[in-house]
Backbone as CSV, one residue per row, in Angstrom:
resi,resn,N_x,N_y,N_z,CA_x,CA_y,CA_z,C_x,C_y,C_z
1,UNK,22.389,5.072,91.808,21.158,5.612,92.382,21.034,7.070,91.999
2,UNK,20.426,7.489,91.000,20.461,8.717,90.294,18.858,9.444,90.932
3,UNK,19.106,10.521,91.537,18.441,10.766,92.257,18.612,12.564,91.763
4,UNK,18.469,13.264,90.580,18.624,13.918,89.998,17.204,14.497,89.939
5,UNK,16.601,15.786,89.996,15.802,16.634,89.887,15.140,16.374,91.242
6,UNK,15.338,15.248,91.614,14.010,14.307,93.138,14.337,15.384,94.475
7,UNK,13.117,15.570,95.017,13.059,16.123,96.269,12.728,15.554,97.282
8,UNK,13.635,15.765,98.008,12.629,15.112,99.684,12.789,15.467,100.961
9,UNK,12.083,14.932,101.784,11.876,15.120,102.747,12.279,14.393,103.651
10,UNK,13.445,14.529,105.042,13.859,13.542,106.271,13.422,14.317,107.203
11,UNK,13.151,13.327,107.946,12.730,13.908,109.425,13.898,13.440,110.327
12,UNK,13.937,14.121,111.652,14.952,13.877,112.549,16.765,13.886,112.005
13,UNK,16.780,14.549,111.138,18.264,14.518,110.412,19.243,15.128,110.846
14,UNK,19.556,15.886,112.059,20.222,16.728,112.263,21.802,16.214,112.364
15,UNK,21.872,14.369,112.517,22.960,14.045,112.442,22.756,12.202,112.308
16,UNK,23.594,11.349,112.701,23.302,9.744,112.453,22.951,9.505,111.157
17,UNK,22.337,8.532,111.100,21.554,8.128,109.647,20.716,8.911,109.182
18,UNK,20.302,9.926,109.532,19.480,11.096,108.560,20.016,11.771,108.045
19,UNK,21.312,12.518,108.951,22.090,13.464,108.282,22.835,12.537,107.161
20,UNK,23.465,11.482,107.242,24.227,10.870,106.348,23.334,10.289,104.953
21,UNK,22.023,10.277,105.406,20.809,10.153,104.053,20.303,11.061,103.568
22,UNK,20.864,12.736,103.781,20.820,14.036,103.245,21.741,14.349,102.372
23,UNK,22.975,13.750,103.384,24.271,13.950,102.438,24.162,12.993,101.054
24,UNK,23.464,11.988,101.383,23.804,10.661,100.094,22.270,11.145,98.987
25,UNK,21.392,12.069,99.365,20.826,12.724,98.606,21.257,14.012,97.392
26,UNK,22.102,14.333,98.406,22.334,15.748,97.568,23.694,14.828,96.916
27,UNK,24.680,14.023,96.995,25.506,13.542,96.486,25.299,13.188,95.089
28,UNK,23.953,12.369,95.209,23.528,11.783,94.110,22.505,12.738,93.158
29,UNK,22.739,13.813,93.402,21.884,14.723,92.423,20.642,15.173,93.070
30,UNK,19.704,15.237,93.947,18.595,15.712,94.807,18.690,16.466,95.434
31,UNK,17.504,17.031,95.907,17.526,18.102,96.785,16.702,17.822,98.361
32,UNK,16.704,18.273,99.381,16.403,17.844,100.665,15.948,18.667,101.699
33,UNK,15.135,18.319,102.104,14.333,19.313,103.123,14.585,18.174,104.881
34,UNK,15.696,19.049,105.430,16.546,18.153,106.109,15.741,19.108,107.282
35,UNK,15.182,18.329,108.371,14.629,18.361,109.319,15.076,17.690,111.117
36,UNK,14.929,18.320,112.233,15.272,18.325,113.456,14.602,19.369,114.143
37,UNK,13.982,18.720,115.349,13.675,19.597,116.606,14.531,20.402,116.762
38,UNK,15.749,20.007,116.908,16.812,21.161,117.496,17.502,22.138,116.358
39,UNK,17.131,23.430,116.280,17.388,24.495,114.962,18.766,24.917,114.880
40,UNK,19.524,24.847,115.930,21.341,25.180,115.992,21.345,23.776,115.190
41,UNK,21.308,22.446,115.484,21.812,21.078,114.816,21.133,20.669,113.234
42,UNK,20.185,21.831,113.329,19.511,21.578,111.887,20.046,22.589,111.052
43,UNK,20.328,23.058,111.406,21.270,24.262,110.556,22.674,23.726,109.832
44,UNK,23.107,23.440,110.615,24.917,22.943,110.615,24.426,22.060,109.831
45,UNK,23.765,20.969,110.069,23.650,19.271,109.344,23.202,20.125,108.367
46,UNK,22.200,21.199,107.900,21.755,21.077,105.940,23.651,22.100,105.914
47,UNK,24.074,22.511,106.152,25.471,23.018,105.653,26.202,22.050,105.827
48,UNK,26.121,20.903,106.153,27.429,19.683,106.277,26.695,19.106,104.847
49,UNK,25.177,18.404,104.401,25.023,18.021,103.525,24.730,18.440,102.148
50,UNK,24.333,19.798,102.246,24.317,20.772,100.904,25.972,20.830,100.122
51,UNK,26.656,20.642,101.112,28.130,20.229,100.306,28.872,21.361,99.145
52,UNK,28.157,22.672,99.683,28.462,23.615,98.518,27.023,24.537,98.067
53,UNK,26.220,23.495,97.826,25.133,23.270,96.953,23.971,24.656,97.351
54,UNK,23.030,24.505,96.951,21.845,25.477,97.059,20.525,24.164,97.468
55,UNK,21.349,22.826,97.582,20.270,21.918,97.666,19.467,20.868,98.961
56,UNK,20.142,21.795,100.091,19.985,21.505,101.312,19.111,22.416,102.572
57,UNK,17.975,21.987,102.745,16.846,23.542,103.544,16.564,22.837,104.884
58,UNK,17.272,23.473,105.944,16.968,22.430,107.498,15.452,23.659,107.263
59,UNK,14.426,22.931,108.344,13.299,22.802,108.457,13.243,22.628,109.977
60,UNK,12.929,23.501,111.045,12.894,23.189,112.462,11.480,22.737,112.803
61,UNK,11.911,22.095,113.947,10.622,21.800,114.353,10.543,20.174,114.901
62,UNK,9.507,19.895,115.469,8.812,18.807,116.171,8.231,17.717,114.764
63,UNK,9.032,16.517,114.616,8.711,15.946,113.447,7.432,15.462,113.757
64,UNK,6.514,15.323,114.848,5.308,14.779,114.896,4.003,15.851,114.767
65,UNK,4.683,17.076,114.676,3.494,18.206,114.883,2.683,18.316,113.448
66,UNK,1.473,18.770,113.263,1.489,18.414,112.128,1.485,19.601,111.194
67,UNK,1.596,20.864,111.933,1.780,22.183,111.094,3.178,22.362,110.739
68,UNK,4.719,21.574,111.638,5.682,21.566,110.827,5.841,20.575,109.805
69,UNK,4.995,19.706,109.616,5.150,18.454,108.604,4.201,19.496,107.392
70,UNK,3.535,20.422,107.457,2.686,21.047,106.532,3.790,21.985,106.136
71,UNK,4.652,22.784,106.921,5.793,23.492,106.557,6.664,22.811,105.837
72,UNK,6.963,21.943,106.116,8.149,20.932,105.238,8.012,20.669,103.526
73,UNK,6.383,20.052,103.804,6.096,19.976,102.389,5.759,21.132,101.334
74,UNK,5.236,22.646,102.238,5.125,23.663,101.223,6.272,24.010,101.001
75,UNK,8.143,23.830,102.087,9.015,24.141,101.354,9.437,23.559,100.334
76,UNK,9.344,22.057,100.663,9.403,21.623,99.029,9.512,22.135,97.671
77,UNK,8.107,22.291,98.437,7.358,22.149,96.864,7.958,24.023,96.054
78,UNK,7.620,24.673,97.318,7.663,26.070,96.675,9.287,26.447,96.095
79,UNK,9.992,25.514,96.609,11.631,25.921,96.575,11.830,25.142,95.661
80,UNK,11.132,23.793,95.409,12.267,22.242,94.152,10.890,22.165,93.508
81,UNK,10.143,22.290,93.529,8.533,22.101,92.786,7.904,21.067,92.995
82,UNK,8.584,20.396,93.656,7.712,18.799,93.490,8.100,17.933,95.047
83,UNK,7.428,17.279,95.742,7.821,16.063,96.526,7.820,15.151,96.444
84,UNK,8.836,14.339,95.920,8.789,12.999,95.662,9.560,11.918,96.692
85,UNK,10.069,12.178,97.810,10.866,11.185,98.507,10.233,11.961,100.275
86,UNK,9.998,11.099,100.901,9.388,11.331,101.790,10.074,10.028,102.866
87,UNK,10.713,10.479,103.566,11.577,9.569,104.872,11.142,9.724,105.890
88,UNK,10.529,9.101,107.025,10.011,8.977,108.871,11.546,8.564,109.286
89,UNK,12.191,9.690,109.290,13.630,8.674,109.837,13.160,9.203,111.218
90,UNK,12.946,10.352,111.868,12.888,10.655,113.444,12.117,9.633,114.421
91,UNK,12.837,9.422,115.192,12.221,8.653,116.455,12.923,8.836,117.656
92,UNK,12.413,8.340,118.711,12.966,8.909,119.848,13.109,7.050,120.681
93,UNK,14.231,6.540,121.760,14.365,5.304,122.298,13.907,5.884,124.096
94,UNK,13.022,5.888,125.195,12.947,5.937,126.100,12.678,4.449,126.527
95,UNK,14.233,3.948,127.393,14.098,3.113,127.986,13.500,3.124,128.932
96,UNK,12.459,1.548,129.916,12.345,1.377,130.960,11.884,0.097,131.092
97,UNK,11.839,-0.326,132.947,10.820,-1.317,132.828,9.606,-1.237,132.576
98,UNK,9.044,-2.477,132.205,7.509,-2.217,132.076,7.072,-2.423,133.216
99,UNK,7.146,-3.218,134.096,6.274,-2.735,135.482,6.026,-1.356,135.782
100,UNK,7.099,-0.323,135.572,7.173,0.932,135.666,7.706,2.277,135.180
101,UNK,6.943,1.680,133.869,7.002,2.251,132.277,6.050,3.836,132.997
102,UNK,6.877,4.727,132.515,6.044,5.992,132.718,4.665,6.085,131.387
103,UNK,4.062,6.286,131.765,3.254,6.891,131.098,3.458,8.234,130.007
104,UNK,4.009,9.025,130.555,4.386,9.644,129.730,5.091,9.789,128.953
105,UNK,6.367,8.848,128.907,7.416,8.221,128.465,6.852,7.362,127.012
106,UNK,5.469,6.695,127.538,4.328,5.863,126.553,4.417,6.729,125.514
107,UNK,3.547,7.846,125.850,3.059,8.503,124.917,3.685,9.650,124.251
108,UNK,4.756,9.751,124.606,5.656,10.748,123.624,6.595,9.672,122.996
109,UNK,6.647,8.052,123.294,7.258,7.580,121.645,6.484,6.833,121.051
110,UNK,4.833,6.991,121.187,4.093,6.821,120.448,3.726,7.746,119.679
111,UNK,3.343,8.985,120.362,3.899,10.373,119.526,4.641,10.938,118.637
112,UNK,5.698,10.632,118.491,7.266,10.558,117.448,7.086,9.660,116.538
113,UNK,6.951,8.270,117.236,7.862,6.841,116.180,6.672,6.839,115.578
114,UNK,5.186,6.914,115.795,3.832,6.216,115.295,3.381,7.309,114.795
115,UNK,3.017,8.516,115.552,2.435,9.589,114.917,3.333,10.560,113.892
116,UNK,4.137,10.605,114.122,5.245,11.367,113.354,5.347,10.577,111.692
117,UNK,5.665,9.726,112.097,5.388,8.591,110.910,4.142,8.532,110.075
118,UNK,3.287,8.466,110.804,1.690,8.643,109.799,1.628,9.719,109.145
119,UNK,1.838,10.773,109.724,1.229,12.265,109.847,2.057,12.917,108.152
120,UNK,3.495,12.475,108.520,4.302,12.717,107.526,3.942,12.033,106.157
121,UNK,3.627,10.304,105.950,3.570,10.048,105.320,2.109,10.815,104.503
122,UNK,1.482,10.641,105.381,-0.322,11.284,105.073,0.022,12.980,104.526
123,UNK,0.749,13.279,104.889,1.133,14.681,104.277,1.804,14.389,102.897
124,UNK,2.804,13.836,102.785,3.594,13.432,101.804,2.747,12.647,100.534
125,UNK,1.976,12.112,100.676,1.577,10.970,99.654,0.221,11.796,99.390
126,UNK,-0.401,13.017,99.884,-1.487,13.748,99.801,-0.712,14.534,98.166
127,UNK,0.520,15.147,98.720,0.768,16.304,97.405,1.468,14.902,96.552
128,UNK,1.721,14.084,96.509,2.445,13.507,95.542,1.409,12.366,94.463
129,UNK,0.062,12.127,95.155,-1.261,11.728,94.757,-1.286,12.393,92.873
130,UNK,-0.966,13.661,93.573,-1.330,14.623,91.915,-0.222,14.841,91.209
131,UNK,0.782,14.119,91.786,2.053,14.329,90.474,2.227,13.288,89.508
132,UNK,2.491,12.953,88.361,2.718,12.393,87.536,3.186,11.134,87.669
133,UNK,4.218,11.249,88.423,5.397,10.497,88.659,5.037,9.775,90.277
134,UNK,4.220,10.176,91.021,3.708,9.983,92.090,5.075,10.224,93.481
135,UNK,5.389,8.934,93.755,6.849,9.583,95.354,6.898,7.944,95.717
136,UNK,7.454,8.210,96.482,8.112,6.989,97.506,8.132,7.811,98.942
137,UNK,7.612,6.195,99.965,7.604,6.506,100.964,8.573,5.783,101.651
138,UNK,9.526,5.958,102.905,10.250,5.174,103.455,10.247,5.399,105.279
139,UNK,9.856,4.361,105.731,10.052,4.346,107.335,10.838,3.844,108.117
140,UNK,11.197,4.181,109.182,12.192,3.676,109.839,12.013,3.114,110.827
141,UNK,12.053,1.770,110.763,11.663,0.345,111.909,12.761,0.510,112.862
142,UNK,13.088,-0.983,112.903,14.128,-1.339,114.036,14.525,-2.532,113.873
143,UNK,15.443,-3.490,114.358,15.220,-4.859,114.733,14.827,-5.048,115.922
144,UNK,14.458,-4.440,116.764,13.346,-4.724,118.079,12.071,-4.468,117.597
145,UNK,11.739,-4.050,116.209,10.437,-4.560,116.181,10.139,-6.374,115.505
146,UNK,11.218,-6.891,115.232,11.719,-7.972,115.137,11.747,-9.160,116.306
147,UNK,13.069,-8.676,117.454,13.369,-9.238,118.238,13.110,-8.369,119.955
148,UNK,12.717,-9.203,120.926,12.623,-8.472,122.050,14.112,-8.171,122.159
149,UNK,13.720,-6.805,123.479,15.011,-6.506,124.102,14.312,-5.813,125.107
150,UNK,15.104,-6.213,125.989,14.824,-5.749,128.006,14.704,-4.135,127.796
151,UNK,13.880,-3.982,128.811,13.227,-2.196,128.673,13.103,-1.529,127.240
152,UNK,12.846,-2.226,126.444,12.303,-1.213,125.359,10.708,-1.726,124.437
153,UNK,10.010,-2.123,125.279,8.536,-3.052,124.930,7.602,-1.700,124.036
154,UNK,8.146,-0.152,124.901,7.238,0.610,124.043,8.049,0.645,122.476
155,UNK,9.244,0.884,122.725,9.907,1.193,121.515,9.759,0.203,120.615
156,UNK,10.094,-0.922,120.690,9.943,-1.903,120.312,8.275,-2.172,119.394
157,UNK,7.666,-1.959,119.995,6.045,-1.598,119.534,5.495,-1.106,118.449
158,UNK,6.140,-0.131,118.787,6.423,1.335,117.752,6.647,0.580,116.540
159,UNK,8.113,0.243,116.410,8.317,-0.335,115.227,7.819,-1.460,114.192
160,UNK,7.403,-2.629,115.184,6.586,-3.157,114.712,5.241,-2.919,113.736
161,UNK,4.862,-1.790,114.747,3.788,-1.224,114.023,3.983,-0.253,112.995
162,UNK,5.337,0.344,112.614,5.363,1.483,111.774,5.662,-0.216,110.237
163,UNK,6.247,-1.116,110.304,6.023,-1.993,109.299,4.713,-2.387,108.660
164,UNK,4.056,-2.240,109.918,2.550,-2.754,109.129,1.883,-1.701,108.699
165,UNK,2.181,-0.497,108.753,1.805,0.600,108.396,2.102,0.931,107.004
166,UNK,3.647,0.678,106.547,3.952,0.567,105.529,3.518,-0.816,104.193
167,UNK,2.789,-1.928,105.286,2.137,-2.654,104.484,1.038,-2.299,103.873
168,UNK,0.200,-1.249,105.199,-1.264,-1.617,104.617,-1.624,-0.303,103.519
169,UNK,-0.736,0.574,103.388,-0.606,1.828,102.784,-0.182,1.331,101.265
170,UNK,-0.278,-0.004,101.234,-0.066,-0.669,99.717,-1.487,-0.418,99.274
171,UNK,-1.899,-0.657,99.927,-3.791,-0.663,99.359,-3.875,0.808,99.170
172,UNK,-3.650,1.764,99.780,-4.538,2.909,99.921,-3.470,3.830,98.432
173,UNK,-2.000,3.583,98.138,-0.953,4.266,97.842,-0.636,3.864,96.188
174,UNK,-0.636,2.563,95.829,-0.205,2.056,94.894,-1.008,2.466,93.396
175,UNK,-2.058,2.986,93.636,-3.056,3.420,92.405,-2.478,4.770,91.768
176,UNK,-1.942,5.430,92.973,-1.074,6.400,92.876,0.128,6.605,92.378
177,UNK,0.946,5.618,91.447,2.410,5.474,91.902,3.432,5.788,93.319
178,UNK,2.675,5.605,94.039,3.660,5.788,96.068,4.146,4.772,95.933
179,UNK,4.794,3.739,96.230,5.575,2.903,96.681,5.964,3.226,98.081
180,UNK,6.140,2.487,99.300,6.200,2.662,100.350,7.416,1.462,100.876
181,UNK,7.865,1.526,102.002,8.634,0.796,102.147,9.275,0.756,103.840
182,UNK,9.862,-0.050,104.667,10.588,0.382,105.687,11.533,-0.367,105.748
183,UNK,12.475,0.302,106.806,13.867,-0.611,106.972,14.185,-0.468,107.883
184,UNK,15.087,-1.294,108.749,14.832,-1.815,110.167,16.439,-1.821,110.578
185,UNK,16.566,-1.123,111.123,18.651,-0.980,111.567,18.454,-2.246,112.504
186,UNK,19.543,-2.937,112.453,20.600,-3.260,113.858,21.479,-2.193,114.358
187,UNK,22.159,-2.866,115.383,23.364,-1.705,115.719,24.107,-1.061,115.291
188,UNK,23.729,0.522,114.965,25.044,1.401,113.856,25.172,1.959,114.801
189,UNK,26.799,2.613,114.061,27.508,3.393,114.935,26.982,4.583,114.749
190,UNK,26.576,5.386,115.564,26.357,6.588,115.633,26.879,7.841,116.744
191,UNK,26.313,8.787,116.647,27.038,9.241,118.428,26.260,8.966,119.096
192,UNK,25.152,8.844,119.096,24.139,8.641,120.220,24.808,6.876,120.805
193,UNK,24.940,6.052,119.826,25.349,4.652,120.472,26.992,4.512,121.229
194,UNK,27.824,5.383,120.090,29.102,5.489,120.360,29.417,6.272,122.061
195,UNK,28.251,6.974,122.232,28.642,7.065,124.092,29.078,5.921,124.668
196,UNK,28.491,4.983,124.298,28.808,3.537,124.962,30.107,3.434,124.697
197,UNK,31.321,3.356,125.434,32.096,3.025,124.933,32.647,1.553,124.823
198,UNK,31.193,0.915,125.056,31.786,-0.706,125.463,30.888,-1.463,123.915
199,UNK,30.325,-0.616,123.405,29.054,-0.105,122.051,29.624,-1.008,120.845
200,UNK,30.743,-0.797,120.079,31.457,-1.608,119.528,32.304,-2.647,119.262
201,UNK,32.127,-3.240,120.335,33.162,-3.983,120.576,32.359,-5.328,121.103
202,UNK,31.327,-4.885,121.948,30.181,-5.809,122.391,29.418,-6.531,121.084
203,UNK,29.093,-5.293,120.063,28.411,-6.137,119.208,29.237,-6.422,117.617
204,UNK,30.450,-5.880,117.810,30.898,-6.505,116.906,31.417,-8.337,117.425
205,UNK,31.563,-8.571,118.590,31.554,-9.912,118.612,30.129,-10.340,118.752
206,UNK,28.687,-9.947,118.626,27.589,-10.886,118.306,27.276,-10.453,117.318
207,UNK,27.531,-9.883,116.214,27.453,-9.820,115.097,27.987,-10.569,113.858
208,UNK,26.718,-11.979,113.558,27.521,-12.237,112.337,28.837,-11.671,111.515
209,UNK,28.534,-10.699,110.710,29.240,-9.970,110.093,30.937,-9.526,110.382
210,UNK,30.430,-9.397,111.674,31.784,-8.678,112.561,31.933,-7.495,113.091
211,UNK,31.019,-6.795,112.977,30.757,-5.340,112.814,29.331,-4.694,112.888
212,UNK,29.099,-3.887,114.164,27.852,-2.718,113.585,27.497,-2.118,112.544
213,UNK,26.930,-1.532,112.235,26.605,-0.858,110.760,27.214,0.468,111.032
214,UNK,27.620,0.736,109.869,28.127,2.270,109.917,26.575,3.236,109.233
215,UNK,26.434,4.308,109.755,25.423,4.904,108.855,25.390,5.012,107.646
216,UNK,26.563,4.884,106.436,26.660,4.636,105.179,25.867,3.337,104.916
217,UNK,25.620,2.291,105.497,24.893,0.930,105.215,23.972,1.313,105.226
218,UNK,23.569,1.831,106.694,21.650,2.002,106.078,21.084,3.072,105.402
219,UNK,21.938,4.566,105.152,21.904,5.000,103.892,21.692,4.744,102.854
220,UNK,22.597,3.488,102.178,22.692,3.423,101.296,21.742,2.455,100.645
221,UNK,21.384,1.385,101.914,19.487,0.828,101.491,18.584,1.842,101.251
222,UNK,18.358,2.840,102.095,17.109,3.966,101.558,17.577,4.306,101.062
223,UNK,18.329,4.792,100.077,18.566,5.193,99.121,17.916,4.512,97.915
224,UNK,18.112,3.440,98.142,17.747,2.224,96.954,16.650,2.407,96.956
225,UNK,15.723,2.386,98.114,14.471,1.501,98.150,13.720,3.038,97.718
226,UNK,13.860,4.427,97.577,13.309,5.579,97.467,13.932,6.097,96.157
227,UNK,14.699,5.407,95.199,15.128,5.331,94.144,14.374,4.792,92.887
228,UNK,14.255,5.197,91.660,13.757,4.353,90.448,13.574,2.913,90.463
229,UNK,14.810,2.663,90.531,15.210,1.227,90.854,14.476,0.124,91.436
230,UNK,13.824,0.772,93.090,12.972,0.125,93.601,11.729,0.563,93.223
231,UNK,11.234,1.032,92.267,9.776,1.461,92.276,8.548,0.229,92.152
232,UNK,9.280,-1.449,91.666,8.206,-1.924,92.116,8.696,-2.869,93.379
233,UNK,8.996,-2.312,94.308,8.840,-2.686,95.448,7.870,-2.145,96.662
234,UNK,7.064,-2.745,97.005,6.500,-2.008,97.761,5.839,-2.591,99.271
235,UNK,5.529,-2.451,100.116,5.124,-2.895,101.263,5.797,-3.650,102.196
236,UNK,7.365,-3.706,101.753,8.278,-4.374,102.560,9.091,-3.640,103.606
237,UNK,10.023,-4.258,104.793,10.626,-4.358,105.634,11.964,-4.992,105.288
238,UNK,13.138,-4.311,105.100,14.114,-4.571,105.191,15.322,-4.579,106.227
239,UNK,15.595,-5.838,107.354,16.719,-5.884,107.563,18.096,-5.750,107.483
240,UNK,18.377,-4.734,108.126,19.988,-4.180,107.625,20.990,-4.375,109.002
241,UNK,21.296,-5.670,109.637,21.991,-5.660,110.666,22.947,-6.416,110.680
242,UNK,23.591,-7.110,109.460,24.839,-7.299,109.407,24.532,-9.269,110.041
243,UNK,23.380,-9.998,110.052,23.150,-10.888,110.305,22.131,-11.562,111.824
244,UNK,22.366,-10.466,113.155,22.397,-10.388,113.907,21.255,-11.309,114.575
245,UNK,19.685,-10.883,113.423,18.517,-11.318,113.609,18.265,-12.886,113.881
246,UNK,19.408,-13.466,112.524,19.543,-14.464,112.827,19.722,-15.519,113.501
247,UNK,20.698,-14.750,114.522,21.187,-15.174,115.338,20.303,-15.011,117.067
248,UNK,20.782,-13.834,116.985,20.129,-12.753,118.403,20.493,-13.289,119.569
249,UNK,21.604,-13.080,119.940,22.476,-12.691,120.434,22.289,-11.896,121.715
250,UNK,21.922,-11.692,123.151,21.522,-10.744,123.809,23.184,-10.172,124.237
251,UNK,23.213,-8.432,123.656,24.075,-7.917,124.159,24.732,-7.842,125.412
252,UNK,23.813,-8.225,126.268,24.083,-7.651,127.316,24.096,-8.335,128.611
């Protein structure tokens, strides 16, 4: 996955599968405009994935706002010249019931997972319209936009809908060279999951496979799918959960 002169853009990276899809950027020759709300964790994560390099720029800020998604892309461009890789990895999980689903709870992860997602891509595929070479887009689903799971109907939603988003952006994107794409985790280990300490062990026995995903797995799909390689792929949803879907299994 030669990813040499390519620039891009992650949202929510400050650590999990973003930070580890910064690192597997700059590994492979690219450069990265590594992004997080929180500016102490966005700092450290572009110095954990720049790896030495000059090729890692954290970017603070609110991934759904749309004057830091306008910041992101003029660093790009003004620092690597070009945007060609454009990632919605940020999202946010507020559990509840739905009888007594907050409202506000609604609309700040419709805010993040849905708007954050558009806003970025619509920014991203605007400057990459006029490049040669055009970009790749990549979003980040779920398998609950797949399969239900108890208290998460908004989250769950979200994702669903950020797939069809990446479908219908075939029509509007492809005249362009964009290619678009999303991919949908099962259970990886991360720290946010690894609090659980009952987290691994639960789903490595309902897991086909045997095992959660480590963030190197679903790395290493976006990687692919925002790579040469995949350029005629486009408008799909990829499952990366180690079998689980198949099955489904309620954790809990």
């Amino acid at each position: 996955m030669d990813l040499k002169n390519k620039v891009a853009i992650v949202t929510g990276a400050g650590k999990g599968i973003g930070l580890e899809i910064c690192r597997k950027i700059v590994q492979y020759g690219g450069s990265v405009i590594l992004n997080d709300i929180d500016e102490t964790l966005a700092i450290e994560a572009a110095l954990t994935a720049s790896a030495g390099t000059d090729r890692c720029i954290a970017v603070t800020g609110d991934s759904c706002d749309a004057a830091v998604i306008a910041r992101m892309v003029e660093t790009a461009t003004t620092t690597y010249g070009s945007l060609d890789i454009a990632i919605a990895n940020a999202g946010i999980t507020l559990y509840g019931d739905f009888f007594n689903y907050p409202q506000d709870d609604l609309y700040r992860v419709l805010q993040v997972n849905l708007g954050g997602t558009f806003l970025l891509a619509q920014a991203a595929a605007k400057q990459m319209k006029d490049q040669p070479a055009g970009g790749a887009l990549l979003f980040m689903s779920s398998v609950t936009g797949h399969q239900a799971h108890r208290n998460l109907a908004a989250y769950g939603m979200t994702k669903a809908a950020i797939e069809m988003l990446a479908k219908n952006l075939v029509i509007e994107l492809s005249q362009y060279k964009i290619n678009v794409n999303a991919i949908a985790p099962g259970a990886t280990l991360t720290e946010r999951t690894l609090e659980d300490h009952n987290y691994t062990a639960i789903w490595s026995k309902i897991t086909p496979m045997g095992r959660p995903a480590f963030v190197e797995d679903i790395a290493n799909a976006a990687l692919f799918l925002v790579s040469a390689g995949a350029k005629h792929i486009t408008g799909q949803s990829l499952i990366i959960d180690g079998g689980w879907t198949s099955t489904s299994p309620n954790p809990y």
